[in-house]
C-alpha positions in Angstrom: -0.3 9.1 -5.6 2.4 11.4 -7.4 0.6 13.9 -9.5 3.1 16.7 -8.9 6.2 17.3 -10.9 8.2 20.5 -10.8 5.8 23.3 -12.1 3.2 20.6 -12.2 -0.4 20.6 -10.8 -1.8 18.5 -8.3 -3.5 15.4 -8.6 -7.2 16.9 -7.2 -5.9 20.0 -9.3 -6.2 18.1 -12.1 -9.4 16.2 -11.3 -11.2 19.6 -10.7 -10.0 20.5 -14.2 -11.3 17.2 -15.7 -14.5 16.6 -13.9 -17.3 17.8 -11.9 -18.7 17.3 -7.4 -20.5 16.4 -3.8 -19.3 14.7 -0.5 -20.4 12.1 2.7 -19.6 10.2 5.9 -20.7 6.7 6.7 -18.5 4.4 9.2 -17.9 1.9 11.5 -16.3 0.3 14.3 -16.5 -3.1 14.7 -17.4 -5.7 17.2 -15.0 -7.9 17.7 -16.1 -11.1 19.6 -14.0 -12.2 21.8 -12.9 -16.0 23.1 -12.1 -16.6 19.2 -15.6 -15.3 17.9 -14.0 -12.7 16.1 -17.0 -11.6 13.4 -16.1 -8.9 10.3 -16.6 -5.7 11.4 -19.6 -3.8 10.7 -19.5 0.3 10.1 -19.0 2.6 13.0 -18.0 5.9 13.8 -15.4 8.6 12.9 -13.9 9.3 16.6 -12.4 12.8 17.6 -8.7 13.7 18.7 -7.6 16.7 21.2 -4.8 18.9 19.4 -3.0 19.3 22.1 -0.1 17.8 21.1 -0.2 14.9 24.4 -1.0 11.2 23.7 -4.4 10.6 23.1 -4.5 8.4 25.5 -1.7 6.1 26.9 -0.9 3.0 24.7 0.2 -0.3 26.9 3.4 -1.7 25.6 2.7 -5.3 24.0 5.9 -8.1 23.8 5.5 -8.4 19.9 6.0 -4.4 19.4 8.6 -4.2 16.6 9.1 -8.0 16.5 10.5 -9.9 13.3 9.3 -12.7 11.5 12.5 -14.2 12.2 11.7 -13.8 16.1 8.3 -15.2 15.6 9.3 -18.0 14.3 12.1 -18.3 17.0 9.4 -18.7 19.2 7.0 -21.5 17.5 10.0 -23.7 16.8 11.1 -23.6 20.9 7.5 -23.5 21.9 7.5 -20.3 23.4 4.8 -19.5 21.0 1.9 -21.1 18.8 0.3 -19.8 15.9 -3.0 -19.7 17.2 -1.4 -17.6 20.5 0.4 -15.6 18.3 -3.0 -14.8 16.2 -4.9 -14.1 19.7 -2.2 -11.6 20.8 -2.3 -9.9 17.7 -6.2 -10.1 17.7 -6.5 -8.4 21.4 -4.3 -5.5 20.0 -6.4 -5.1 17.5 -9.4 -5.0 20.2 -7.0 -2.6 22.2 -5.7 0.2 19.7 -7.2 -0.3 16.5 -11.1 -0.4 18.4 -10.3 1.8 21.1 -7.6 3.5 22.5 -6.4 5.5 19.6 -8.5 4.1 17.7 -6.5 3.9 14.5 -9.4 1.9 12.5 -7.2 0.3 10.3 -9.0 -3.1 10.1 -12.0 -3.2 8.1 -13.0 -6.7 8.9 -11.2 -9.6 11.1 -11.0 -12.8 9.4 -13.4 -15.1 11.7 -11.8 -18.4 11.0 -8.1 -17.1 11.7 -7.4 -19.0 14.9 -9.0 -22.4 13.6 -6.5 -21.9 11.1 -3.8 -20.7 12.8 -4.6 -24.0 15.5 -4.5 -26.2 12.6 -1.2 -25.2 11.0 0.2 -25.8 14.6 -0.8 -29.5 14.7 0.9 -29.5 11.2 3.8 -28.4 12.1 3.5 -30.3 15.3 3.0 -33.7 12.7 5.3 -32.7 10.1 7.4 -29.7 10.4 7.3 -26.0 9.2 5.9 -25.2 5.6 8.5 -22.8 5.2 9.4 -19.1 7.2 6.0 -18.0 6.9 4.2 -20.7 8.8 2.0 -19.2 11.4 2.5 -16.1 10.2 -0.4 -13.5 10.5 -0.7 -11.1 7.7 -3.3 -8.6 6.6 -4.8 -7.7 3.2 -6.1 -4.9 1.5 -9.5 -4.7 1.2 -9.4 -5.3 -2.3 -7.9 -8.5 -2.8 -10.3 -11.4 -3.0 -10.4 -14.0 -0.4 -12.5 -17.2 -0.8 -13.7 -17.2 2.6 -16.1 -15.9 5.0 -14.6 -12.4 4.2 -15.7 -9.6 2.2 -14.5 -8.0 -0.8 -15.4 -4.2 -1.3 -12.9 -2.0 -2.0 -14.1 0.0 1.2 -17.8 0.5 -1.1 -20.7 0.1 0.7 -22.0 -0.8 -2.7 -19.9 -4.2 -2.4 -20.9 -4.8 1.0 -21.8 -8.5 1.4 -19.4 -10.0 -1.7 -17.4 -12.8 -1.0 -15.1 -14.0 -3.5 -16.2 -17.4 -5.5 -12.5 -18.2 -5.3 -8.7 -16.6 -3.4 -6.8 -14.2 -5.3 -3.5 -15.2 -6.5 -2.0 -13.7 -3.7 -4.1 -14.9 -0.7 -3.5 -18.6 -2.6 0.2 -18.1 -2.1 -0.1 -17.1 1.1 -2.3 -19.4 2.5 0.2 -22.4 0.6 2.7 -20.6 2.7 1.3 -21.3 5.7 0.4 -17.8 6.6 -2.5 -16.9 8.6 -5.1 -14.5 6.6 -5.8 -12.3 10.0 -7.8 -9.7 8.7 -8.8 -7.2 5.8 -7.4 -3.6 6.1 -9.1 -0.4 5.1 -8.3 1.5 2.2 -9.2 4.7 0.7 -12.4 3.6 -1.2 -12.0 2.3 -4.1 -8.4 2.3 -4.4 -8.7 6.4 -4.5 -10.2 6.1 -7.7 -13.6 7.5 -7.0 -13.9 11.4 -7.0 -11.7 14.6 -6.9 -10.9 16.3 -3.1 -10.5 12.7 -2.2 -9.6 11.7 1.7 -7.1 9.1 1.8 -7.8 6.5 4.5 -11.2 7.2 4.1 -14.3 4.8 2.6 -17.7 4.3 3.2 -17.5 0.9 4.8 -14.3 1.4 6.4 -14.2 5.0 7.8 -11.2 6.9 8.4 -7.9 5.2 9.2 -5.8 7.6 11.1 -2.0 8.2 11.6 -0.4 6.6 14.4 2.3 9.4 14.7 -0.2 11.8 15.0 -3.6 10.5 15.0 -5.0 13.9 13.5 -2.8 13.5 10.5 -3.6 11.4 7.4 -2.4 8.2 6.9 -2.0 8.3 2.9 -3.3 5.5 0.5 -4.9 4.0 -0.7 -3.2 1.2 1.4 -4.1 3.0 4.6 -4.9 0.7 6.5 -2.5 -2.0 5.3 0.5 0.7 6.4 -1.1 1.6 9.6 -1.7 -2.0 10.6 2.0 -2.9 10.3 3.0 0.6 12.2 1.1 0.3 14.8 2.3 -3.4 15.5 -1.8 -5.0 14.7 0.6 -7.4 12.2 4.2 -8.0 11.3 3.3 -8.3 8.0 0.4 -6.2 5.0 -0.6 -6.6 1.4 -0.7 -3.2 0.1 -1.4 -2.7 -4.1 -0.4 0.2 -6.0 -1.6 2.3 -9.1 0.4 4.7 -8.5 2.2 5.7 -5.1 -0.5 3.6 -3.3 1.7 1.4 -1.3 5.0 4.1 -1.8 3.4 6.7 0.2 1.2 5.1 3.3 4.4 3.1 3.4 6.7 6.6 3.5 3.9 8.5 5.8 3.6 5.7 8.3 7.1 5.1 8.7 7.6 1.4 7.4 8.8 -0.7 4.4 6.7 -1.1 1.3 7.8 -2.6 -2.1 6.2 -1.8 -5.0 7.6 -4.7 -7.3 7.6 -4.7 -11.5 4.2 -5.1 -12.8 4.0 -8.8 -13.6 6.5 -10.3 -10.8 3.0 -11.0 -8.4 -0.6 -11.7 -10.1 -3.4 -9.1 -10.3 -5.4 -12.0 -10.8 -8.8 -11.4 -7.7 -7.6 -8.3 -7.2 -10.4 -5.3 -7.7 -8.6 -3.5 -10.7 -7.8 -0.4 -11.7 -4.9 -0.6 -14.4 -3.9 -4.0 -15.9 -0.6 -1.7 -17.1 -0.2 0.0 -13.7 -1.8 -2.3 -11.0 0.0 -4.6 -8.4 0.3 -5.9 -4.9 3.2 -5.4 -2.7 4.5 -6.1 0.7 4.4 -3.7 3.4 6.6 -5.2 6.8 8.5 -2.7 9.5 11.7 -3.8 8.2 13.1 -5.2 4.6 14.1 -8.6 5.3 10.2 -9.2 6.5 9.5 -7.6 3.4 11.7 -9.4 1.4 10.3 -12.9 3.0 7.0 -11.7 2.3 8.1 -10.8 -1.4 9.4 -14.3 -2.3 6.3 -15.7 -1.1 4.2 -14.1 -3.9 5.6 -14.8 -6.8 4.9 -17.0 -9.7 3.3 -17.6 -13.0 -0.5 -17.4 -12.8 -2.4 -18.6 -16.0 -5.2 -16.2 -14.7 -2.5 -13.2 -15.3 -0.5 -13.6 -18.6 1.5 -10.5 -17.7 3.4 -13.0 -15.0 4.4 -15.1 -17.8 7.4 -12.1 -18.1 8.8 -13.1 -14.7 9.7 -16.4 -15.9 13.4 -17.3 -15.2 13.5 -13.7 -13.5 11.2 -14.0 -10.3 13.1 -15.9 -7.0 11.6 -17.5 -4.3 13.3 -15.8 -1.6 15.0 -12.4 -2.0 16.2 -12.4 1.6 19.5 -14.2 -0.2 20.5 -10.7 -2.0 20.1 -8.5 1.5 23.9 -7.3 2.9 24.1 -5.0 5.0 27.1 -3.6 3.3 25.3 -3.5 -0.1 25.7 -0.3 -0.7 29.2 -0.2 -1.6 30.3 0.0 -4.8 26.7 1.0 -5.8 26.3 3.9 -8.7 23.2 5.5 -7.4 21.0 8.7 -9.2 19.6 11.2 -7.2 16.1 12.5 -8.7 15.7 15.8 -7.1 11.8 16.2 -9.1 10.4 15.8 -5.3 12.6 18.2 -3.8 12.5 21.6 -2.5 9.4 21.9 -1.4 10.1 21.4 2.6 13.9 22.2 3.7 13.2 19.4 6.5 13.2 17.0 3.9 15.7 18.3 2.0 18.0 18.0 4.9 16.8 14.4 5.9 17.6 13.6 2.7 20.2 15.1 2.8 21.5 12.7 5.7 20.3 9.9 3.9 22.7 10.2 1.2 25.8 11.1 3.1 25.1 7.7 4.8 25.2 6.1 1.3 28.8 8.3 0.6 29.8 6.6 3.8 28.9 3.2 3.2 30.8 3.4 -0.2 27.9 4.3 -2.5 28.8 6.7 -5.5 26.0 9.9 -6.6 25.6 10.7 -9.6 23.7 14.0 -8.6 21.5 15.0 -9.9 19.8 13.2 -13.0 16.0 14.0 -14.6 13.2 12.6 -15.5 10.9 14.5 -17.8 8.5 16.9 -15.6 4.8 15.9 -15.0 3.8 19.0 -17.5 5.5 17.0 -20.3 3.1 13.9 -19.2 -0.2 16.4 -19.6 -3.3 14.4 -19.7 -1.6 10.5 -20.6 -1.5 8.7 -17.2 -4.6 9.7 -16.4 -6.6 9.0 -19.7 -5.1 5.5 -19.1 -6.5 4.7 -15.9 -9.7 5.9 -17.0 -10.0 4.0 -20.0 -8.5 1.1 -18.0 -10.8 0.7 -14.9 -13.8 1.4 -17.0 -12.6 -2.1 -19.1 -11.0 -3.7 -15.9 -14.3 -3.3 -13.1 -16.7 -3.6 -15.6 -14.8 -7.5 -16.2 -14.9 -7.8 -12.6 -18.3 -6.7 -11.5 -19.4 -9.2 -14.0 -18.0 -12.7 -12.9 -18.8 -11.9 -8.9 -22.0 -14.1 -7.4 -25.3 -13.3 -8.4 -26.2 -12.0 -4.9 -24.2 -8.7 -5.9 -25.9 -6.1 -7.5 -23.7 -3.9 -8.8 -22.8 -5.3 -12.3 -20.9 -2.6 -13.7 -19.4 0.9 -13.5 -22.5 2.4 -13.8 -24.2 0.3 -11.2 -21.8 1.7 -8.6 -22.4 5.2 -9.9 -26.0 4.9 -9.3 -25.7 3.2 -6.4 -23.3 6.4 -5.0 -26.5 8.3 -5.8 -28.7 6.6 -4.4 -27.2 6.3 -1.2 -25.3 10.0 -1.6 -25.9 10.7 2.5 -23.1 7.4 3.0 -21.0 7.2 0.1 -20.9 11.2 -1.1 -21.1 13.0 2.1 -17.1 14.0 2.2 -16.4 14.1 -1.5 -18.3 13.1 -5.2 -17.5 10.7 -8.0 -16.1 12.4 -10.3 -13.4 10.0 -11.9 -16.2 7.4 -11.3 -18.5 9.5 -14.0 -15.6 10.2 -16.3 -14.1 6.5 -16.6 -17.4 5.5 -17.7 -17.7 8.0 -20.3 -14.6 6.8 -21.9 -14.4 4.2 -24.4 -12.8 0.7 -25.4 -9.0 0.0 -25.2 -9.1 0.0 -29.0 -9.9 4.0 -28.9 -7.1 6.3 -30.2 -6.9 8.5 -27.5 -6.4 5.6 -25.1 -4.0 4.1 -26.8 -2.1 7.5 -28.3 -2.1 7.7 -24.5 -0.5 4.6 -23.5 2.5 5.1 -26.1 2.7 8.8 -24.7 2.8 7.6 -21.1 5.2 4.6 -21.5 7.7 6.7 -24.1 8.1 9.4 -21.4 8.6 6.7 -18.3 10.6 4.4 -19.9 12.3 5.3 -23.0 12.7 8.9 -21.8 12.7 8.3 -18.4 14.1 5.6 -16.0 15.5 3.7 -18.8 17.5 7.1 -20.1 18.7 8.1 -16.4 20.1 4.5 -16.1 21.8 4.2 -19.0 23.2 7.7 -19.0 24.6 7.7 -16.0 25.2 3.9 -15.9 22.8 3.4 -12.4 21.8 0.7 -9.8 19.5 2.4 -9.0 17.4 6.0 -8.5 16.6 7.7 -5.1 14.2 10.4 -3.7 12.5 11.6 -0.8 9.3 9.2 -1.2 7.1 11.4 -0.1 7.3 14.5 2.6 5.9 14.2 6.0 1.7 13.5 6.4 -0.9 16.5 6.4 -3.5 17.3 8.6 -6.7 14.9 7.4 -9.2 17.8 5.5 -13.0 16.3 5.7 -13.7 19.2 3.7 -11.2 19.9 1.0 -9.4 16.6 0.9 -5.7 15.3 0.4 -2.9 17.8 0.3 0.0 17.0 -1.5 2.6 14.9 -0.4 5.4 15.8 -3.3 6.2 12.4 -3.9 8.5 10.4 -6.4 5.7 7.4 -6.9 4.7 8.4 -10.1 7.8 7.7 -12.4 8.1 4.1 -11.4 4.6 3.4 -11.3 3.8 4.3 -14.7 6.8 2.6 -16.3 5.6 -0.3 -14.4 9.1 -0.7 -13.1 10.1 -1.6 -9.2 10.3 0.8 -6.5 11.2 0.5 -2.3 10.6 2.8 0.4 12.9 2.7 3.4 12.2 5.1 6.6 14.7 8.0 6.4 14.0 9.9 9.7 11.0 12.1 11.2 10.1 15.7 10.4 9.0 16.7 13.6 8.1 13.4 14.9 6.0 12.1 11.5 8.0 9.9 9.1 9.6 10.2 5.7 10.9 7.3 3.9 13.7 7.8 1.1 12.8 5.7 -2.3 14.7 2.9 -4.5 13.6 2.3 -7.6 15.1 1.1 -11.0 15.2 -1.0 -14.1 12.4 -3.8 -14.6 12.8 -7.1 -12.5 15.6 -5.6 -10.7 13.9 -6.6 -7.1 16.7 -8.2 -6.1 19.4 -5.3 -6.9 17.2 -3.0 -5.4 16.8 -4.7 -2.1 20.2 -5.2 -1.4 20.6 -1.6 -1.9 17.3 -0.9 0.3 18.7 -3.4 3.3 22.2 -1.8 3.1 20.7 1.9 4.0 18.6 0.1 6.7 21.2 -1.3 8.4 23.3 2.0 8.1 20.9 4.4 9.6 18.3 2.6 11.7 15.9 5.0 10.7 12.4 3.8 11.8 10.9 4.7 15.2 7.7 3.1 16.3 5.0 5.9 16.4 3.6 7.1 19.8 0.0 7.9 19.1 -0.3 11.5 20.0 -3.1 13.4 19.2 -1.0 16.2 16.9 2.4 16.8 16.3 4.2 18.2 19.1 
């Protein structure tokens, strides 16, 4: 999450100055079945990594590391590959790396009807042709989207543990009407890293601690931790992620793959566990931008159970992958934000790189152009979400089944207490306690907030910069390179650009830029409202002109 301008504080800064404390450690590990009796994955354990800067241990290659969509579906139209074989592979590297092995423990639960489906999409398209490029296609979800299957819905709380959805989120409806293959659930940082100050990222109560596959010692960011890792490591070619603010931006950046964090209202929020009806959506997470861009068209639409989509009408396309050119950055006028610079000369420099390679692929810099500091922001984004998720999982809690005993905010904050040795060993509930003090959506200071928050984004902000300086678009390092995971004093700060984007609501793409001694750093697009497509082009052109993502390697520590 950004929550660090020039001269600003940090985010946990800023929670220790609004709240109060406590920590835990519950996990698990699951046990996958095997000959296609794959059951959801129960808690396990937090493993252990040597420092010594070696693998970990020695990772088998697999024949769909780095593979497209487009090659995947190569294969299923010549036969060379099913669905359902394409699922089992994907399953027993899941087994392999994600369960042992490194041990990643991105997947918090595997979907246990995925190869039934994935077999019967194949006699579909055996009968009557392909649904479209994402038939057969696995893809994993965050945790926090609902599913109306045999799946759980938590949010990584053990305090959700045994809730399944009445009914699909909007997302998993168009995905599954896709033809996709729900494969899994990923881990997150518990509850969507709106839960307590010191935070871990990658970390819940169900889920445990999703780990880094550049350096499995180093944090994977989040709250989409697990979707990022999955997609990394090769466990899928393709993840839901959602963002707040810099949730899919920087587990994308740190794990070195694509993530688009798309204008609030192009996909529906509608099943998804909330935190901000101004703030929240899902976005596609894929190891290059085309896959993202497939995945991208396949979400959108006008949901009835989301009235904010109703803005995407006549604006929203079906398939984006018609705007990539891999010479679309020429001609481009392109900002360069500078707010999450100079803080780490390696970044600088990659950066750096990154925009010679736009120079030399015909892009012109306007360099540099601001956007007001966090100080000017003070206290506003975060008295939204506050005010916000109080209204938003309160409206949630309250239409699940009656099996689930958490009804409300403050059922989840006594249910933290009462199980404090799981859900409160590693850090408290801080923001948990002060959402639920705070009051309706009609209050002044919520919505004094709200004006304050979306003046200084928009008005003041993005909309100002591109205006001025008559942009395409704005770039920044996304985030800097991942920190050594903290069980004790939680997330460091990553200096990222998430924040001005995600509060304005407006889109925003991360790209891999290069590696700071071998761990990733993506470089960031983002730009005017429904301006996807614009911003894609621009995303696929850099891609194409720098090649910038490596597959990680799984060592222990940085070399």
């Amino acid at each position: 999450m950004w929550w660090r301008g020039q001269g600003g504080e940090t985010l946990n800064q800023f929670r220790t100055r609004k709240a109060g404390v406590s920590r835990r450690e519950a996990l698990r590990l699951a046990a996958l079945a095997s000959s296609g009796a794959w059951a959801g994955c129960g808690r396990g354990q937090e493993g252990t990594a040597s420092t010594d800067g070696k693998p970990a241990l020695k990772v088998p290659d697999s024949e769909f590391d780095e593979i497209t969509v487009d090659r995947l579906r190569e294969g299923m139209e010549s036969g060379e590959y099913t669905a359902r074989s394409i699922a089992e592979k994907y399953l027993g590297r899941i087994e392999q790396i994600d369960k042992k092995g490194p041990a990643v423990n991105a997947i918090i639960e595997i979907n246990p009807d995925a190869l039934s489906i994935a077999a019967e999409l194949d006699r579909e398209r055996q009968a009557n042709g392909s649904r479209g490029p994402l038939h057969g296609i696995p893809v994993i979800l965050k945790d926090n989207l609902d599913t109306g299957d045999r799946m759980q819905t938590t949010a990584g709380s053990l305090a959700l543990e045994g809730s399944i959805a009445l009914r699909d989120s909007f997302v998993a409806e168009r995905l599954r009407a896709a033809g996709a293959v729900i494969l899994a659930k990923a881990n997150l940082s518990e509850w969507a890293n709106f839960r307590g100050r010191n935070s871990v990222s990658g970390w819940s109560g169900r889920g445990g601690l999703t780990r880094n596959p550049y350096a499995l010692d180093r944090n994977a960011c989040g709250s989409s931790s697990g979707s990022a890792v999955a997609v990394s490591a090769n466990l899928c070619p393709l993840a839901i992620g959602t963002e707040t603010n810099g949730s899919v931006i920087c587990p994308s950046s740190i794990n070195g793959v694509v993530g688009i964090k798309p204008t609030v209202g192009l996909i529906s929020r509608s099943g998804i566990i909330p935190i901000s009806h101004n703030q929240d959506t899902a976005g596609p997470m894929a190891r290059t931008v085309r896959d993202a861009a497939l995945l991208l068209g396949a979400l959108t639409g006008v949901d009835p159970r989301d009235m904010t989509t109703a803005a995407s009408e006549g604006r929203l396309h079906a398939d984006y992958t018609q705007f990539l050119d891999s010479d679309g950055l020429r001609g481009a006028r392109i900002g360069v934000w500078r707010g999450a610079m100079g803080f780490s000369s390696h970044v600088d420099q990659l950066i750096g790189e990154a925009l010679l390679a736009m120079k030399e692929r015909g892009a012109e810099l306007a360099d540099p152009v601001e956007l007001p500091l966090r100080s000017a922001y003070g206290d506003a984004p975060f008295e939204v979400l506050l005010h916000e998720f109080k209204a938003g999982l309160n409206g949630y809690l309250a239409g699940l089944k009656q099996n689930v005993t958490v009804r409300g905010l403050s059922d989840v904050i006594a249910f933290n207490e009462q199980h404090a040795d799981e859900e409160l060993r590693h850090f408290g509930q801080e923001i948990l306690l002060a959402a639920n003090e705070r009051g309706g959506l009609d209050s002044r200071p919520y919505l004094d907030a709200l004006a304050k928050a979306r003046r200084l984004s928009r008005t003041e902000g993005i909309g100002r910069a591109m205006s001025e300086h008559r942009l395409d678009a704005i770039v920044s390092p996304s985030t800097g390179p991942s920190w050594v995971t903290d069980l004790v004093h939680g997330d460091r700060s990553s200096h990222g650009s998430a924040g001005p984007a995600a509060i304005a609501g407006y889109p925003h793409i991360t790209v891999p830029a290069g590696l700071v001694r071998g761990l990733p750093v993506g470089i960031s697009f983002f730009g005017a409202r429904f301006s996807e497509a614009l911003l894609l082009k621009l995303a696929y052109g850099f891609e194409q002109a720098t090649k910038s993502r490596q597959p990680p390697r799984f060592l222990a520590s940085v070399e």
